[in-house]
PyMOL CGO cylinders between C-alpha atoms (Angstrom):
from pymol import cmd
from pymol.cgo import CYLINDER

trace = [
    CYLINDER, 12.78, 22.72, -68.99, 15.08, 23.59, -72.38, 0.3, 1, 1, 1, 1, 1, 1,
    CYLINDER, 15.08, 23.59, -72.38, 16.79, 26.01, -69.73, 0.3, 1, 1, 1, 1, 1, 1,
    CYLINDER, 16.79, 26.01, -69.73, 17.85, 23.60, -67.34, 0.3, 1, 1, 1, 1, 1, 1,
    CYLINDER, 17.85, 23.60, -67.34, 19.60, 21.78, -69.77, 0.3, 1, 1, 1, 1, 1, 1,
    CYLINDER, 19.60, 21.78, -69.77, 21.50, 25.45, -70.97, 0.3, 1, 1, 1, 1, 1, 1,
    CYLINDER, 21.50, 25.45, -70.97, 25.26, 24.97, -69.11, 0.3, 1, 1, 1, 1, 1, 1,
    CYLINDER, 25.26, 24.97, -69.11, 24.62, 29.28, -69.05, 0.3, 1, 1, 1, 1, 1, 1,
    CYLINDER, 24.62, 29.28, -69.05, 21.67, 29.02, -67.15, 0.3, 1, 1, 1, 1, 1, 1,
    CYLINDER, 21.67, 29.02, -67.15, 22.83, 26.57, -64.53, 0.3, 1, 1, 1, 1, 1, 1,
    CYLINDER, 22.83, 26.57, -64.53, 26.13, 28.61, -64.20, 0.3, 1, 1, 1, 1, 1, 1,
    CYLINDER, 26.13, 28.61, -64.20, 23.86, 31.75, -63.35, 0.3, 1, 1, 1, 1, 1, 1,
    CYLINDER, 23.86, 31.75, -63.35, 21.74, 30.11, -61.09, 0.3, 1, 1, 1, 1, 1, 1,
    CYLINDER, 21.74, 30.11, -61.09, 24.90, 28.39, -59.05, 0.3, 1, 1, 1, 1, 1, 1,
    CYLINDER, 24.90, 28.39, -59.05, 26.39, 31.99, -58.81, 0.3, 1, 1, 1, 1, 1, 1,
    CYLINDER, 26.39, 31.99, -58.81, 23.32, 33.63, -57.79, 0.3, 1, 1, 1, 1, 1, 1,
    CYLINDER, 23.32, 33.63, -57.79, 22.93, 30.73, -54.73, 0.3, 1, 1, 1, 1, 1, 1,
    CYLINDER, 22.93, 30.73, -54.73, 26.44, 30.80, -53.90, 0.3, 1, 1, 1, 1, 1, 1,
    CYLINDER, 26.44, 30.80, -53.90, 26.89, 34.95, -54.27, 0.3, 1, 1, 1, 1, 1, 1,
    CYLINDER, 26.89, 34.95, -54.27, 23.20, 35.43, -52.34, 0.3, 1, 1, 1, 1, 1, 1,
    CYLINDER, 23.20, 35.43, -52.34, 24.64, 33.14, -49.50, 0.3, 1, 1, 1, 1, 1, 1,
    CYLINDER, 24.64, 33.14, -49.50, 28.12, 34.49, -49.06, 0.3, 1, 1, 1, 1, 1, 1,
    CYLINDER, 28.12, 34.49, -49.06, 26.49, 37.76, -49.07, 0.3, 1, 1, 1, 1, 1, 1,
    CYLINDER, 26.49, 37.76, -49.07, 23.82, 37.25, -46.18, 0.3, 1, 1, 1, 1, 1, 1,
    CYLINDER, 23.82, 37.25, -46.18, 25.99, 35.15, -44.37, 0.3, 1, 1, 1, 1, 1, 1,
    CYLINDER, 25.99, 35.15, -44.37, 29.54, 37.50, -44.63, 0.3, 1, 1, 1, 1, 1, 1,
    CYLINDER, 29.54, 37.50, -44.63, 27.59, 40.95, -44.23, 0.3, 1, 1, 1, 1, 1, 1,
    CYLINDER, 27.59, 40.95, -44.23, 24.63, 39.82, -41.81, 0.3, 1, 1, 1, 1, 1, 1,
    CYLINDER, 24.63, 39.82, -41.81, 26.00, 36.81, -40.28, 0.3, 1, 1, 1, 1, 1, 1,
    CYLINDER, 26.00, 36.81, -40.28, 30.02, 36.71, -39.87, 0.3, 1, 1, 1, 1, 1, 1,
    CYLINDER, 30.02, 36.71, -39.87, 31.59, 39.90, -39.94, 0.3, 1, 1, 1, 1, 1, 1,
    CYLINDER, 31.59, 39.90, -39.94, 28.78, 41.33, -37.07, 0.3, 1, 1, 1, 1, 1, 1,
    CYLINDER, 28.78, 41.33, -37.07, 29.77, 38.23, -35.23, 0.3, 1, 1, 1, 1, 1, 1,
    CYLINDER, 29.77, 38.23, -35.23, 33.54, 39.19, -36.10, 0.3, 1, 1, 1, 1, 1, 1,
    CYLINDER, 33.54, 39.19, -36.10, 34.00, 42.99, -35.21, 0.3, 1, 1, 1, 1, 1, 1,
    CYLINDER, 34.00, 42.99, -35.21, 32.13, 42.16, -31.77, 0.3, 1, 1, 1, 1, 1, 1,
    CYLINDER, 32.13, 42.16, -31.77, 33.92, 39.00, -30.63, 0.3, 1, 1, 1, 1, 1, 1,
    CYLINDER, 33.92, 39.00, -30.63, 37.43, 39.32, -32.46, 0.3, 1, 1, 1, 1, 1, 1,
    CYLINDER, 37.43, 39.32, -32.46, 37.56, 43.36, -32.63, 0.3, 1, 1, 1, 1, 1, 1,
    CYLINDER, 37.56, 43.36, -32.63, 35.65, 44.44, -29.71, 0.3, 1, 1, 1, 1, 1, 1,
    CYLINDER, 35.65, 44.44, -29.71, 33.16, 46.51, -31.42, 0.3, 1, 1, 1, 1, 1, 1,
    CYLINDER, 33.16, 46.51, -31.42, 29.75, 47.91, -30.30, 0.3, 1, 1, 1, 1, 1, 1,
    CYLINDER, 29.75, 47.91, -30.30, 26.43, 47.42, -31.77, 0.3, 1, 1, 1, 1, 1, 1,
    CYLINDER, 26.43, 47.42, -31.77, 26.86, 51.20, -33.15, 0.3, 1, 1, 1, 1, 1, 1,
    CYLINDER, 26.86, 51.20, -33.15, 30.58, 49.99, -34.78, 0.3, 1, 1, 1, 1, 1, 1,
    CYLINDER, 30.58, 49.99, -34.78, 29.28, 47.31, -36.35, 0.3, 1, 1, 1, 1, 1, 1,
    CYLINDER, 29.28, 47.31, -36.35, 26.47, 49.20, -37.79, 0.3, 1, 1, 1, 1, 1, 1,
    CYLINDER, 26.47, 49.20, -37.79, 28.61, 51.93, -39.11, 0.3, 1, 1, 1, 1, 1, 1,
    CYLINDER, 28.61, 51.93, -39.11, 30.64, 49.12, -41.00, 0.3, 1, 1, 1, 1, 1, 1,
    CYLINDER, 30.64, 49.12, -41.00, 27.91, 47.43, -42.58, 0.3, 1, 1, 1, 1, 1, 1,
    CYLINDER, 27.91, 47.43, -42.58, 26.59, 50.75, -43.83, 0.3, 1, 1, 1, 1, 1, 1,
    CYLINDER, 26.59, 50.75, -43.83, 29.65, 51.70, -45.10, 0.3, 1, 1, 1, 1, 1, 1,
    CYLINDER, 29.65, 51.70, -45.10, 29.61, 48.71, -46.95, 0.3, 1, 1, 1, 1, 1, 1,
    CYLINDER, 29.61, 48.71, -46.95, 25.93, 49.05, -48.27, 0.3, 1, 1, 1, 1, 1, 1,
    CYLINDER, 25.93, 49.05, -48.27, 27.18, 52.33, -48.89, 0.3, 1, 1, 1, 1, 1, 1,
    CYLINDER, 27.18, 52.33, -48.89, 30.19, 51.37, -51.19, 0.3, 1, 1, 1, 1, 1, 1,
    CYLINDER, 30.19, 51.37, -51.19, 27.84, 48.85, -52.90, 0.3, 1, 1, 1, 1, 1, 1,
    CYLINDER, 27.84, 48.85, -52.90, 25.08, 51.51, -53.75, 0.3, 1, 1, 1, 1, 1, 1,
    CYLINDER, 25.08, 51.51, -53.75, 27.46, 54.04, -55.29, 0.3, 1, 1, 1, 1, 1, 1,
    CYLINDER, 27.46, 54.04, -55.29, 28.95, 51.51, -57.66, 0.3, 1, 1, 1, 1, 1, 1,
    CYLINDER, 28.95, 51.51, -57.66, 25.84, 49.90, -59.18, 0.3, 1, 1, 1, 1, 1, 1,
    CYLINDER, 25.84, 49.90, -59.18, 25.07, 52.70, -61.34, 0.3, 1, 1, 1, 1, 1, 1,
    CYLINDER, 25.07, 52.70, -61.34, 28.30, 52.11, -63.38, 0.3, 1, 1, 1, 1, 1, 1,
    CYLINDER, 28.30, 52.11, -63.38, 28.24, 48.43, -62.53, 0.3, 1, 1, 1, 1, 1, 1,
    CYLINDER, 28.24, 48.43, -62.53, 25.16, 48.77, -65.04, 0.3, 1, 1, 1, 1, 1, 1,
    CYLINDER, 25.16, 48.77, -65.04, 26.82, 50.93, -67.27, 0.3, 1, 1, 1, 1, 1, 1,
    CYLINDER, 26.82, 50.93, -67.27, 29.79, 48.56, -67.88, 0.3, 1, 1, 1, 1, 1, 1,
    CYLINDER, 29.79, 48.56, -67.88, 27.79, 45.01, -67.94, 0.3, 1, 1, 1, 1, 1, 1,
    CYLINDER, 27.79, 45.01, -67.94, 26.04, 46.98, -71.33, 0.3, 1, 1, 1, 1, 1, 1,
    CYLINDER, 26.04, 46.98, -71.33, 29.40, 47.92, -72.28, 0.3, 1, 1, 1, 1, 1, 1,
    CYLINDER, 29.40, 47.92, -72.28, 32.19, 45.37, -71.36, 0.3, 1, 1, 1, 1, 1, 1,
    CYLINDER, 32.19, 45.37, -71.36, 29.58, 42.35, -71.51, 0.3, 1, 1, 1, 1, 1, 1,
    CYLINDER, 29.58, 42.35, -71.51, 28.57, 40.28, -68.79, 0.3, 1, 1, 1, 1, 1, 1,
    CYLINDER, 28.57, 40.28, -68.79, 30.83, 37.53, -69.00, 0.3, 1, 1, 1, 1, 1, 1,
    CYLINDER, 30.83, 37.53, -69.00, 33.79, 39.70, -68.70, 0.3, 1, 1, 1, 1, 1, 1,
    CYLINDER, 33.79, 39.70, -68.70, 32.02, 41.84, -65.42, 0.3, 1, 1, 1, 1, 1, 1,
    CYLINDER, 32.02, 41.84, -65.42, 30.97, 38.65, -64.17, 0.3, 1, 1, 1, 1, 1, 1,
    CYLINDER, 30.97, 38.65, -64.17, 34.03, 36.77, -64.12, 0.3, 1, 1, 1, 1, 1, 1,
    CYLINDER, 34.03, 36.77, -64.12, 36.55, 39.71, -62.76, 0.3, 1, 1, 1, 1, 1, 1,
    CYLINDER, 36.55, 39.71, -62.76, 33.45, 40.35, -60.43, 0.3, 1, 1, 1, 1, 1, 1,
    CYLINDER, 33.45, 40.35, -60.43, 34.30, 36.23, -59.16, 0.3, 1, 1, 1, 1, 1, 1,
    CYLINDER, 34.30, 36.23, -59.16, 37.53, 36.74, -58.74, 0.3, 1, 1, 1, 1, 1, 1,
    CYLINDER, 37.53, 36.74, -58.74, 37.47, 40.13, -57.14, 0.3, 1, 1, 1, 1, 1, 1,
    CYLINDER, 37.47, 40.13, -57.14, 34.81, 38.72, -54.72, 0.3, 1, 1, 1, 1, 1, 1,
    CYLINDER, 34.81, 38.72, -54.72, 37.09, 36.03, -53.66, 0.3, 1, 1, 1, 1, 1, 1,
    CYLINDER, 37.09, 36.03, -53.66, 40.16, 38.31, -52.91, 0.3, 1, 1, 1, 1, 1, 1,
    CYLINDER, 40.16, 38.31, -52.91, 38.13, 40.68, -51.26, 0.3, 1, 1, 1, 1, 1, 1,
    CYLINDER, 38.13, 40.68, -51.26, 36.71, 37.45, -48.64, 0.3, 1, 1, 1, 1, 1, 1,
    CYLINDER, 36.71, 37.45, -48.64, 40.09, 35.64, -48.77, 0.3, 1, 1, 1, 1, 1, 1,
    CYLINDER, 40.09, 35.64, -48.77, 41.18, 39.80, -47.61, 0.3, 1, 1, 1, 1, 1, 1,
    CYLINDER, 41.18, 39.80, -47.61, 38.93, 39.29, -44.57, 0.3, 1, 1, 1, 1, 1, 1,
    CYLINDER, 38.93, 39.29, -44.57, 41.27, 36.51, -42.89, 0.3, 1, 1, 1, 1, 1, 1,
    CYLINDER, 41.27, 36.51, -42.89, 43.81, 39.25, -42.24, 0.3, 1, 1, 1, 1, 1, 1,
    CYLINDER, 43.81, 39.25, -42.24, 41.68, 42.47, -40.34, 0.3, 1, 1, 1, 1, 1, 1,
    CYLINDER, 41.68, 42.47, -40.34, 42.70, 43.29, -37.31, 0.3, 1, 1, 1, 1, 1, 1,
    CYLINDER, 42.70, 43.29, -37.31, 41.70, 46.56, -36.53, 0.3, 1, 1, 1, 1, 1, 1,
    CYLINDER, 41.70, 46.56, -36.53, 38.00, 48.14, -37.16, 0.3, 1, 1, 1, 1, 1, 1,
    CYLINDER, 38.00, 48.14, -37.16, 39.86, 50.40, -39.55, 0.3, 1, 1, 1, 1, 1, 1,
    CYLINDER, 39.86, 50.40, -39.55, 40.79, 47.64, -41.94, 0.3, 1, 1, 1, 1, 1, 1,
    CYLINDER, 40.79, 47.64, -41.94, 37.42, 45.61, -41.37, 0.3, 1, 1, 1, 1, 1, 1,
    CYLINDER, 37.42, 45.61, -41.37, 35.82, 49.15, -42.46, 0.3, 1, 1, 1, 1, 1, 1,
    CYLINDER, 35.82, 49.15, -42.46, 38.28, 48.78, -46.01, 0.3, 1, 1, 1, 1, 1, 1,
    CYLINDER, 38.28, 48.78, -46.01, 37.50, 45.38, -46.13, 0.3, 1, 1, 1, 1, 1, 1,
    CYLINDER, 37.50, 45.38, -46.13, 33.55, 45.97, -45.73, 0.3, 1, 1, 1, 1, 1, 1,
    CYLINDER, 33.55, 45.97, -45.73, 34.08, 48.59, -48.14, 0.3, 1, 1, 1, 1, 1, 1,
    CYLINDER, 34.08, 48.59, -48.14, 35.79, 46.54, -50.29, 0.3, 1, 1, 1, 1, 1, 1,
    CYLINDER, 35.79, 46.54, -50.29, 33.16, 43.80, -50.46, 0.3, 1, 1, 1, 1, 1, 1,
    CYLINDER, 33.16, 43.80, -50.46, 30.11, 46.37, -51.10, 0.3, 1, 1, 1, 1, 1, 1,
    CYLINDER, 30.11, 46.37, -51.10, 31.37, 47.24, -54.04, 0.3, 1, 1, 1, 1, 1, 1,
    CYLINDER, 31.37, 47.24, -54.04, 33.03, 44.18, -55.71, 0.3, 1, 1, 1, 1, 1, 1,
    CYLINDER, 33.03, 44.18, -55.71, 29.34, 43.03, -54.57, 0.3, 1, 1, 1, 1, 1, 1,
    CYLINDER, 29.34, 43.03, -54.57, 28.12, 45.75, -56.26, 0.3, 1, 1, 1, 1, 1, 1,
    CYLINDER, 28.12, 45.75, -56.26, 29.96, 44.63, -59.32, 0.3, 1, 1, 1, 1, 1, 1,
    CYLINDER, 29.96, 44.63, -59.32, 28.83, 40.74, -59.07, 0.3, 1, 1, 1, 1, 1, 1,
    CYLINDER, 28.83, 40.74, -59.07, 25.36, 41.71, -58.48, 0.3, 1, 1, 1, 1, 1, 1,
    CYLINDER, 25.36, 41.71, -58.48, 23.84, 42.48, -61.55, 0.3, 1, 1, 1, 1, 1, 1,
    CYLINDER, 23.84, 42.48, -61.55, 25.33, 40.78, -63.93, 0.3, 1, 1, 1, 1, 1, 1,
    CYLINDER, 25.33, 40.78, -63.93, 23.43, 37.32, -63.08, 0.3, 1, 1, 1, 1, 1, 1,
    CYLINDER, 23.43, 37.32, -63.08, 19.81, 38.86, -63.60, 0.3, 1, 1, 1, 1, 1, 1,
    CYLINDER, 19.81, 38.86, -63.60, 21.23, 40.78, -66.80, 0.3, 1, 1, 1, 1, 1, 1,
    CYLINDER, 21.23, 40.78, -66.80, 22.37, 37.70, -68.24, 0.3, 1, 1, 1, 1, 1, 1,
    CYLINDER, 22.37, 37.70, -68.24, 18.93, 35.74, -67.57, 0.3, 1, 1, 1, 1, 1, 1,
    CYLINDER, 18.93, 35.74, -67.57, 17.29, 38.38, -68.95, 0.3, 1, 1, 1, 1, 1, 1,
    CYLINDER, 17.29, 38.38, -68.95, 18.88, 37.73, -72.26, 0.3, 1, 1, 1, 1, 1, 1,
    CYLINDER, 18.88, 37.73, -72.26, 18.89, 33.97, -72.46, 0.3, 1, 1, 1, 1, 1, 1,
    CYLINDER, 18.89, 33.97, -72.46, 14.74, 33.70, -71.18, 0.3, 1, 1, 1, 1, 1, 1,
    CYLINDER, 14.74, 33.70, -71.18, 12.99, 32.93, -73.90, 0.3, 1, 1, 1, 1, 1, 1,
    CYLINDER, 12.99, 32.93, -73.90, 10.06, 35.16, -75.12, 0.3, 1, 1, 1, 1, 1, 1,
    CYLINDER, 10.06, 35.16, -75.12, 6.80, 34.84, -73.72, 0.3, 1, 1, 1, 1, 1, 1,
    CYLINDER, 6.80, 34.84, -73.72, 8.93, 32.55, -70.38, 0.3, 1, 1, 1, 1, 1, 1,
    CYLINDER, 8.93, 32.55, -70.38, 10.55, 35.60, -68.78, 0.3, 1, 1, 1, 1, 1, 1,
    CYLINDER, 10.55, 35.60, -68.78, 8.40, 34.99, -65.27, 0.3, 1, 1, 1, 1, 1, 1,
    CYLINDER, 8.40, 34.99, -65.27, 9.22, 31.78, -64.82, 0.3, 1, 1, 1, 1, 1, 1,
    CYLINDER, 9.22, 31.78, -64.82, 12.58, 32.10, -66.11, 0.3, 1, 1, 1, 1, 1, 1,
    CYLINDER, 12.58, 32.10, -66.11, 13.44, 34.75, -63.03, 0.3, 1, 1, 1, 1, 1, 1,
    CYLINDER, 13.44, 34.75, -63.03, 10.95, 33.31, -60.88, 0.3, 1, 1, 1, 1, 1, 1,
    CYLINDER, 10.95, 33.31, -60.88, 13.23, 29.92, -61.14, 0.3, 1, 1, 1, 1, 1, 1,
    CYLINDER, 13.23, 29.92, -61.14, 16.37, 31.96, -61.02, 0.3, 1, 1, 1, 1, 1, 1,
    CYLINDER, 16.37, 31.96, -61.02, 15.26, 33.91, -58.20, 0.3, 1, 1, 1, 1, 1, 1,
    CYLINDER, 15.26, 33.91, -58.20, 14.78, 30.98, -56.20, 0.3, 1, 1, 1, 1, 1, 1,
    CYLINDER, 14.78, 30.98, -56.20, 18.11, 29.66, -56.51, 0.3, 1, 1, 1, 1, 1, 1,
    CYLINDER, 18.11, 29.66, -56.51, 19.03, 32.96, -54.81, 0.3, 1, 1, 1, 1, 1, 1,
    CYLINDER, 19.03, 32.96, -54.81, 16.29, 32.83, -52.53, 0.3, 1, 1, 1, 1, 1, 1,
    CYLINDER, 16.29, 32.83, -52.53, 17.75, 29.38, -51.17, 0.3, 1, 1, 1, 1, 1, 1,
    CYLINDER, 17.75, 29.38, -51.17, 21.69, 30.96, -50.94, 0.3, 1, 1, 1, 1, 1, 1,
    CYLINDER, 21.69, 30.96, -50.94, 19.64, 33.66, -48.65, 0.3, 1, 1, 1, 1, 1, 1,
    CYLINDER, 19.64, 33.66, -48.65, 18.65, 30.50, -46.38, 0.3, 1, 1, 1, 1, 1, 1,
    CYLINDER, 18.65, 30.50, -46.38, 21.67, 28.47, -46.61, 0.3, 1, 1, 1, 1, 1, 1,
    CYLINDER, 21.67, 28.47, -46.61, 24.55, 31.06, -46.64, 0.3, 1, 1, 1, 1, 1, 1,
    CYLINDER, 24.55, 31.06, -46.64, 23.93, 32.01, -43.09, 0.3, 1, 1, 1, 1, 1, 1,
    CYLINDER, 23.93, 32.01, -43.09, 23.43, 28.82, -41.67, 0.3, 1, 1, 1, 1, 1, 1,
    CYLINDER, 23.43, 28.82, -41.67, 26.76, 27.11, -43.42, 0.3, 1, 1, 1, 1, 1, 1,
    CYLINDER, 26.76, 27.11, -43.42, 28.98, 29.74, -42.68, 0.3, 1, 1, 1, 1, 1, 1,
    CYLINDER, 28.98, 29.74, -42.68, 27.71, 30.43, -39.08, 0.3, 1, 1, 1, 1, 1, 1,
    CYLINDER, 27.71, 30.43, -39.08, 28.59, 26.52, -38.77, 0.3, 1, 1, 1, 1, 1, 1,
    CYLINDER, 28.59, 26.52, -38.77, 32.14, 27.20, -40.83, 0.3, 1, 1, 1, 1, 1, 1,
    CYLINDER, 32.14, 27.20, -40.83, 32.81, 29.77, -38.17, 0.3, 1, 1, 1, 1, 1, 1,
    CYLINDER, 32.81, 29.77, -38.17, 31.40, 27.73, -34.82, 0.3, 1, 1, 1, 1, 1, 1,
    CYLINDER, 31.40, 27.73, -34.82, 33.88, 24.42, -35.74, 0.3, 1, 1, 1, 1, 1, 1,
    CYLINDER, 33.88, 24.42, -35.74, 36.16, 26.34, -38.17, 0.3, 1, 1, 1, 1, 1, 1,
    CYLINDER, 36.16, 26.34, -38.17, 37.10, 29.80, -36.88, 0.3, 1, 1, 1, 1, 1, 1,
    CYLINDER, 37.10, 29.80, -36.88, 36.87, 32.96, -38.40, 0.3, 1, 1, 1, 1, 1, 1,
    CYLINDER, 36.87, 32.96, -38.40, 40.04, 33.17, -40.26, 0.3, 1, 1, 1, 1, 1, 1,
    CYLINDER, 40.04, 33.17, -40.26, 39.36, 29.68, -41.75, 0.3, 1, 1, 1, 1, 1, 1,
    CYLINDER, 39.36, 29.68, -41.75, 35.59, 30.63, -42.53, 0.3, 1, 1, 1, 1, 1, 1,
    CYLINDER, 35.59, 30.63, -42.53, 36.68, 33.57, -44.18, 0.3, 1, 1, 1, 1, 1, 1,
    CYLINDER, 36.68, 33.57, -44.18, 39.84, 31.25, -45.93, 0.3, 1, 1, 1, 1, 1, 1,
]
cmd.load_cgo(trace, "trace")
């Protein structure tokens, strides 16, 4: 309960629902939904861009570690927010699978950057002997961005568009 009341805690736990749900929702949800209705693409395209994407994301999370230890958290975390943003704002303007391939790329590994940080920095601020709940609670928060993400931006996108969803 002392940790709900920690402004660092809730801040973690609102970026790990709102980074869990953009990320189900952009890479499983809208830009599938994208590349075939807006681009064309086949099943196979599409699943070319979304590994290149997991791809991008799994070579960068070895130094995204490295550089939460040594930049700090708050400073990967916040130029992880910002790049995150740019990189979804980036999405309004592809128009070619090429450039939805950069921009896939793109979001793996500012993703990549993003990811980690949360659970590093709830790792420091649980208090001994309340690490299980502490990550079990935080988890959750992500847990629910997993269910919500999809089902917001899929509705963004029906009344919206894809440029504004993306926007």
């Amino acid at each position: 309960m002392t940790l709900l009341q920690d402004n660092t805690f809730r801040f973690v736990c609102l970026l790990t629902f709102l980074l869990c749900g953009v990320r189900s929702g952009m890479t499983q949800n809208l830009m599938p939904l994208f590349a075939q209705e807006k681009l064309g693409l086949s099943e196979t395209g599409i699943g070319v861009i979304q590994s290149l994407s997991s791809l991008g994301n799994f070579l960068i999370l070895w130094h995204a570690g490295r550089l939460l230890d040594q930049a700090g958290r708050r400073r990967v975390t916040l130029v992880g927010l910002w790049a995150t943003a740019l990189v979804v704002l980036g999405f309004a303007w592809v128009t070619t699978p090429l450039s939805l391939a950069g921009a896939g790329v793109a979001f793996g590994v500012v993703a990549g950057y993003l990811g980690p940080a949360p659970a590093a920095v709830i790792a420091d601020i649980a208090p001994k002997g309340s690490t299980g709940a502490v990550m079990g609670l935080y988890r959750m928060c992500g847990d629910i961005g997993l269910l919500l993400g999809p089902i917001s931006i899929g509705w963004a996108a029906e009344h919206l568009g894809f440029t504004w969803t993306f926007v």
